[in-house]
N, C-alpha and C positions, 0 to 999 in steps of 0.2 A: 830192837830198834825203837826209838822214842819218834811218833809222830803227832805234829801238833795241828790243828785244822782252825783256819780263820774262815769259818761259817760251821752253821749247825741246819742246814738243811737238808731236803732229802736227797743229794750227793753225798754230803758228807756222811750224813748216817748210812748210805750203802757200806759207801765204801772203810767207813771204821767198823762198821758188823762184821765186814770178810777179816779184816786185818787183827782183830781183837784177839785173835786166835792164837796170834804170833808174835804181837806187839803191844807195845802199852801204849795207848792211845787219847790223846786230849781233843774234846769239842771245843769252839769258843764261838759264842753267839752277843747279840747286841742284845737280848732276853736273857738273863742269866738263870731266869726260874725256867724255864723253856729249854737251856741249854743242861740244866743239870737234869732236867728229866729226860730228856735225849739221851742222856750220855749212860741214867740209869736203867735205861730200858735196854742198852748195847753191854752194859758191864766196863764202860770205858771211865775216862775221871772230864769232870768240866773246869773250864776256868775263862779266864779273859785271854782276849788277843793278846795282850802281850807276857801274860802267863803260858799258853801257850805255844807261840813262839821261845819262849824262853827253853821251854822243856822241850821240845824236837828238835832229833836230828833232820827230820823232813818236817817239812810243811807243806799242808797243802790250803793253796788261796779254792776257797769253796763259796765266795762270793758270788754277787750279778756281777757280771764284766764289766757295769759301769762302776761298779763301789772298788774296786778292785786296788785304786793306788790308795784312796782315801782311809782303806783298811790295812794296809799299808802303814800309813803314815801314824793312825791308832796303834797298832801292834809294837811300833815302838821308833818307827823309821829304818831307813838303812842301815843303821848301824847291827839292829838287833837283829840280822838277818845274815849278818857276818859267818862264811864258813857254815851255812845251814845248806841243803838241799831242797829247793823250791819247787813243788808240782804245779803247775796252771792247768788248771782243768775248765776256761770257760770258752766260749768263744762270741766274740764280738761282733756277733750276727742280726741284723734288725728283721722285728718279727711282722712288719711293714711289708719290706722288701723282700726281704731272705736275703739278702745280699751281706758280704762282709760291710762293715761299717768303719774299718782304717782306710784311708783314701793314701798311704803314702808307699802304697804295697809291701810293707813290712807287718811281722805278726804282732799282736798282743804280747804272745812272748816274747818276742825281743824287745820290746818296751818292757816289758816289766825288767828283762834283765839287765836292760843299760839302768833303768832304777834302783837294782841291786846289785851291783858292780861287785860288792865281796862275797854273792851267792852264787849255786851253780843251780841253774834255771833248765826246766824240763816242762815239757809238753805233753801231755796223757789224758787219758779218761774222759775227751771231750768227744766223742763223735756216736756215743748213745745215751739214752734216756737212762732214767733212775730206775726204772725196772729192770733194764739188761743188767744193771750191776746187783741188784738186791738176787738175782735168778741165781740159786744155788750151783748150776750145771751149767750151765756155759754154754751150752751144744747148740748150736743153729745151722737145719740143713745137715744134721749127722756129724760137722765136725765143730772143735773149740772153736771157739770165739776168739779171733786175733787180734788185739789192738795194736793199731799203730802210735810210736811215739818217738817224740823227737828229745835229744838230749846231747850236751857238748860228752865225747869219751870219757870220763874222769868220775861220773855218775852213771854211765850206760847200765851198770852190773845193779847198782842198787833202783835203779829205775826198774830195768826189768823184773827183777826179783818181784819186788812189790804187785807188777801187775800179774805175774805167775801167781803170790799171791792169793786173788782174788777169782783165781780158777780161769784166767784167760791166757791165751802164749803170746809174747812180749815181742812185736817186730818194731825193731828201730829204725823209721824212714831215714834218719840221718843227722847233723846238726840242727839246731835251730833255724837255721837260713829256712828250714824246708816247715816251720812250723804253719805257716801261713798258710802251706797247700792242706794241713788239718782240719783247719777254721773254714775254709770252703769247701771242704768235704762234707763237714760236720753241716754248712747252710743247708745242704742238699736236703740231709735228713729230716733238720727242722722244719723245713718245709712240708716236705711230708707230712710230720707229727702234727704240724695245724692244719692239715689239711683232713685228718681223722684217722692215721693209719694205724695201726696196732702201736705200743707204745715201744713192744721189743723189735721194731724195725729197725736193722743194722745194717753197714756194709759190712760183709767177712770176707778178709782177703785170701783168697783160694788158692794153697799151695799144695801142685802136685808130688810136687819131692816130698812134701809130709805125707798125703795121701791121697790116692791115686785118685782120678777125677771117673773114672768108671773100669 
């Protein structure tokens, strides 16, 4: 699978180091000498946003949640986003407040997806720091690492796959409708993280039916 990444920061570099393994992988950064030495320290290839976007089957938006449509619109606009698979990994949380910052209780992601109307839009990898994902092992507390993620069915299987991946187990909250309850998930933590907590403070959601709780 061809994945292309609109940002080259330490998200995006976690998470193309796990993927490299498996996939061929594009960085794309606003620094292009920045972005090719990124890319050569992972073994991946560099290029432009709409470079790419061109070459992925997934994309994943690795921006600030505010740059997020404006790199968008860089990469090529909606069009060039047609029939792609979109990961949104940010959340639009003020680091003021902690509080979400959509005041219309709908998520990030479904604005970005009403923005890409001929893409299929998923929710993922937003609810830890850049060191849970760079952490080779995954294990917190003795068991994997679960991420939650949301996704319309038609991508469910390649979403999950991806986050299996990167050595975590893939639970799907549900559609997008439900993307929102991520991003106020995800506040909680950040709050934490400025407050000085360890960086790999996570939620893991604790399933007995996988393994038994004692």
């Amino acid at each position: 699978m061809n994945i292309g990444f609109i940002g080259a920061g330490g998200m995006a570099k976690a998470l193309a180091g796990k993927w490299a393994a498996k996939h061929e992988v594009m960085l794309s950064g606003r620094d292009l000498n920045k972005t090719e030495a990124a890319a050569s320290s992972l073994g991946v290839r560099a290029g432009t946003a709409q470079e790419a976007v061109h070459f992925g089957d997934v994309i994943v938006l690795a921006t600030r949640w505010e740059d997020v449509f404006s790199a968008i619109e860089n990469a090529g606009g909606p069009a060039a986003f047609e029939g792609k698979t979109v990961i949104d990994i940010n959340n639009p949380v003020s680091i003021e407040t902690f509080l979400t910052t959509r005041e219309d209780g709908r998520s990030l992601t479904q604005a970005i997806a009403d923005a890409l109307p001929g893409a299929n839009v998923a929710k993922a990898f937003n609810m830890a720091q850049v060191a849970v994902w760079e952490d080779p092992n995954m294990i917190y507390d003795g068991r994997q690492l679960v991420t939650l993620y949301t996704s319309e069915e038609e991508i469910e299987e390649t979403v999950a796959g991806l986050i299996a991946d990167v050595g975590s187990e893939p639970l799907r909250l549900g559609s997008n409708a439900h993307a929102y309850q991520l991003e106020a998930a995800a506040a909680i933590v950040i709050k934490f993280l400025f407050a000085g907590r360890d960086p790999h403070t996570v939620f893991n959601f604790i399933q007995p039916e996988v393994k038994a709780i004692r």
